[in-house]
N, C-alpha and C positions, 0 to 999 in steps of 0.2 A: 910807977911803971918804968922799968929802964927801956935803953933803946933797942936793945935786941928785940923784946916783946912787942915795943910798937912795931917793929920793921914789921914783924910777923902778922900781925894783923892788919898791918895795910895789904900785904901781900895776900892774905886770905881776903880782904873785900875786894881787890881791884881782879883778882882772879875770874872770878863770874862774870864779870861783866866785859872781862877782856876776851872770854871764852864766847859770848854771847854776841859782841859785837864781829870778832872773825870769823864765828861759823856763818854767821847770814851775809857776810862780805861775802865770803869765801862762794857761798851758792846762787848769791844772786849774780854774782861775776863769771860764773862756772855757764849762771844760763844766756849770757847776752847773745843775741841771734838766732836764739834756738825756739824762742817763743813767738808765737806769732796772734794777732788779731784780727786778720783780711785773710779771709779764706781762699782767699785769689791765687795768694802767694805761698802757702805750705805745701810744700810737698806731699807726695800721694805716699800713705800707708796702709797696708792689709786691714792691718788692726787699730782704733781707738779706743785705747783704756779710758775710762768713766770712770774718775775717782768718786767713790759716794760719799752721800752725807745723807739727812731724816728731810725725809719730806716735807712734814709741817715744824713750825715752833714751839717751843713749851707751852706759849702763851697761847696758840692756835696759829691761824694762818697758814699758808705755803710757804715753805721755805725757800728765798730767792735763791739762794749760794745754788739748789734743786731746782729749780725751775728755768736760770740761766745753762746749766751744766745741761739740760735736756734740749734746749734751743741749741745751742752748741755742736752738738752730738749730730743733732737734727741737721743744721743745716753742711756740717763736714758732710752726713754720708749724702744729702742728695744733692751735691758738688763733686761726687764721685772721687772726693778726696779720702775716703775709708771705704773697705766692702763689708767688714762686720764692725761691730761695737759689741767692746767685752767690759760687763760694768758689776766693777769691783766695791761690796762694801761688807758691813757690818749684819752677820745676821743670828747673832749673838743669843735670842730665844726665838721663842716662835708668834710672840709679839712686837717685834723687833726686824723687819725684812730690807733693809736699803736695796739690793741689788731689782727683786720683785716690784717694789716701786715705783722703779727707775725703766724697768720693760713695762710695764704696764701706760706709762706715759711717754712711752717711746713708738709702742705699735698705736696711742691715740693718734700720735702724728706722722704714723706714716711708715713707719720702720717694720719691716716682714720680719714675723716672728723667728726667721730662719736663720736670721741675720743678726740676731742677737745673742750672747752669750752671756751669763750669770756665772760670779765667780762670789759663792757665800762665805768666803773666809778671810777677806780683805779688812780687817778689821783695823791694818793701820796699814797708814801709806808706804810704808817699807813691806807690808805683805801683800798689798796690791801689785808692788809693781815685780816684785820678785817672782812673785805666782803666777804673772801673764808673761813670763820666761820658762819657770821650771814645771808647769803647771799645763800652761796655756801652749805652750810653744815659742812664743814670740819674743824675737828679737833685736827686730824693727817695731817701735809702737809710737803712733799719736795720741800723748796723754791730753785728759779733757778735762779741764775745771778752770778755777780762776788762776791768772798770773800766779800771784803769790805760792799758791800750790802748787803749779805746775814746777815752778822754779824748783822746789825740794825734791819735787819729783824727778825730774830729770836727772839731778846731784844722784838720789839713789840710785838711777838707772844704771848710768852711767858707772858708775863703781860693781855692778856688778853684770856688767859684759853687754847691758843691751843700748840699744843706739834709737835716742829718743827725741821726738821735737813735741812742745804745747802748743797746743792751743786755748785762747786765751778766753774763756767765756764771760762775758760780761760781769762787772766787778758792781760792790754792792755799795752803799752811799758809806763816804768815814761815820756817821753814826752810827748806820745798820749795822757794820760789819766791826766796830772797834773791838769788843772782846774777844773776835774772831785775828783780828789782827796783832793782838799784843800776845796770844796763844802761839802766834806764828811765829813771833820772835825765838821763843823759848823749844817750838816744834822743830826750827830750823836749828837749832841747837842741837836738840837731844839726835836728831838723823844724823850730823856731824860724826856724836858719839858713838851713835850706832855701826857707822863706817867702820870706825878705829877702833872698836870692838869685836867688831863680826857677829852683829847682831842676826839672827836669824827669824824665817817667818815662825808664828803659831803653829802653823799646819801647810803640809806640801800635796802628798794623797797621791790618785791616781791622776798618768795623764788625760785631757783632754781637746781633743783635733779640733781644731777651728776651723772647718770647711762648708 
């Protein structure tokens, strides 16, 4: 193998990895100050986006990542830090509901139906958050889920015109949540790309008022 070829395949190995380590530099630096965990201290928002996820697990159970994101949610709006909660996920069949889920354990604890909004085409966190702009109306939003998510979240906000802070919902144990965490590696990646692409949502549609 001469040297021109090795160059060349070091430089094809070290590529990915060098892509992978500055896109999640690049966004988890993007969120410092913007995320918050003391509901004390966030700023008051119209709106809370509710990133989703499945309620229970392959294996059974409640889904914690779900069950934290509705605590969450919960205690933003009656700290009068949100007046509605628009929650964005996957509703891909009719087996398949995250946003209905997600109201249905939101008006258990408290939340008037009124005050809730379903957005069924969120089906990735770049169409989540783009759709509670060109969709939803909103601008200004408090995304809702774990740090790590919220962090990518904001990066897309942010890049496309709206002005966003997290809140931080309880985070799940490093075992719980490992496969969850090493996906986010490679998530925070591909939204990178999506940027510098001009990735676009699945579906935009009619608007609707959040009043």
């Amino acid at each position: 193998m001469n040297n021109k070829l090795k160059i060349i395949l070091l430089f094809i190995c070290i590529l990915p990895i060098t892509l992978i380590f500055t896109s999640n530099f690049l966004i988890e630096e993007n969120a410092i100050d913007k995320t918050f965990t003391n509901s004390t201290f966030i700023n008051k928002n119209k709106v809370g986006l509710v990133l989703g996820t499945s309620k229970f697990l392959r294996g059974g159970g409640v889904n914690l990542y779900f069950q934290y994101r509705i605590d969450a949610a919960v205690e933003l709006y009656q700290k009068g830090k949100i007046n509605f909660i628009l929650v964005s996920g996957d509703n891909g069949s009719k087996y398949y509901d995250e946003p209905t889920a997600f109201k249905k354990e939101l008006i258990k604890n408290g939340i008037p139906k009124n005050r809730i909004f379903l957005d069924y085409a969120g089906f990735r966190t770049l169409d989540s958050v783009i759709r509670a702009k060109e969709v939803f109306g909103q601008s200004n939003i408090t995304i809702i889920s774990q740090k790590f998510h919220n962090e990518r979240a904001i990066y897309i906000a942010e890049k496309h015109g709206i002005s966003a802070i997290g809140f931080n919902a309880k985070d799940v144990t490093a075992k719980y949540g490992l496969k969850t965490r090493i996906r986010e590696y490679f998530a925070k990646t591909k939204a990178f790309l999506d940027i510098i692409f001009g990735k676009k949502p699945k579906f935009l549609g009619s608007k609707i008022e959040i009043k």
